[in-house]
C-alpha positions in Angstrom: 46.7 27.0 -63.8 47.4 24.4 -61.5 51.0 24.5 -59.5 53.0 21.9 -60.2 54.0 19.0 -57.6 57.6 19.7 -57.6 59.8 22.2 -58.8 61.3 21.8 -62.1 64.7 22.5 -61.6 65.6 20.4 -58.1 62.6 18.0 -57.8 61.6 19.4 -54.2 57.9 19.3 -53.3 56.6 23.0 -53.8 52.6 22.3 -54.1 51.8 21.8 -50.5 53.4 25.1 -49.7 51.3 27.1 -52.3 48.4 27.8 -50.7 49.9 28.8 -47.6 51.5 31.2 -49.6 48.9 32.4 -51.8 47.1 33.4 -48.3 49.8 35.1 -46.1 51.7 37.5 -49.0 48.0 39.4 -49.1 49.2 40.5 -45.5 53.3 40.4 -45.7 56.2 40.2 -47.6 56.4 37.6 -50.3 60.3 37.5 -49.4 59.6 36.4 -45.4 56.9 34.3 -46.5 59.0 32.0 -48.5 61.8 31.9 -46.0 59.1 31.2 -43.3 57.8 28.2 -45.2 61.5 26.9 -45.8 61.6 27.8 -49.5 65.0 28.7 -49.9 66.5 27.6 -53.4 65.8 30.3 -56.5 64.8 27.8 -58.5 61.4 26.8 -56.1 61.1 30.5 -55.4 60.6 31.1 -59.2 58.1 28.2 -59.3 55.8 29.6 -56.6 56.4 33.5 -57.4 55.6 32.7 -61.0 52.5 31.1 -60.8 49.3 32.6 -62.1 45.8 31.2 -60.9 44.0 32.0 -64.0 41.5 28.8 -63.3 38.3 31.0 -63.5 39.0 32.7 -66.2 39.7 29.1 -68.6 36.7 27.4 -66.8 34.3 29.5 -69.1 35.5 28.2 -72.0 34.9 24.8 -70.8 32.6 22.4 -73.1 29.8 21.8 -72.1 28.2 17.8 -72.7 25.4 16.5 -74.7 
């Protein structure tokens, strides 16, 4: 849903490189993408590869107010 702040394993800051991801793997490797951004541990690889945005598809189930 949402990606988490820092990686579980190490601790190091993932988030802010997310979206920057999310937008340049439509166009090139995922593998030179991560190096590019400086993502070089498996363990924050895992946490950004693995991520499903799946946001939309929970927000219809939301409940609605009074």
């Amino acid at each position: 849903m949402i990606i988490p702040i820092r990686c579980f394993s190490c601790g190091s800051v993932i988030a802010d490189k997310y979206e920057q991801f999310k937008k340049r793997v439509e166009k090139e490797d995922p593998k030179e993408v991560l190096d590019s951004l400086g993502v070089n541990r498996y363990c924050c690889r895992r946490m950004i590869l693995s991520q499903i945005d799946f946001i939309d598809e929970v927000i219809q189930f939301e409940e609605k107010g009074p």
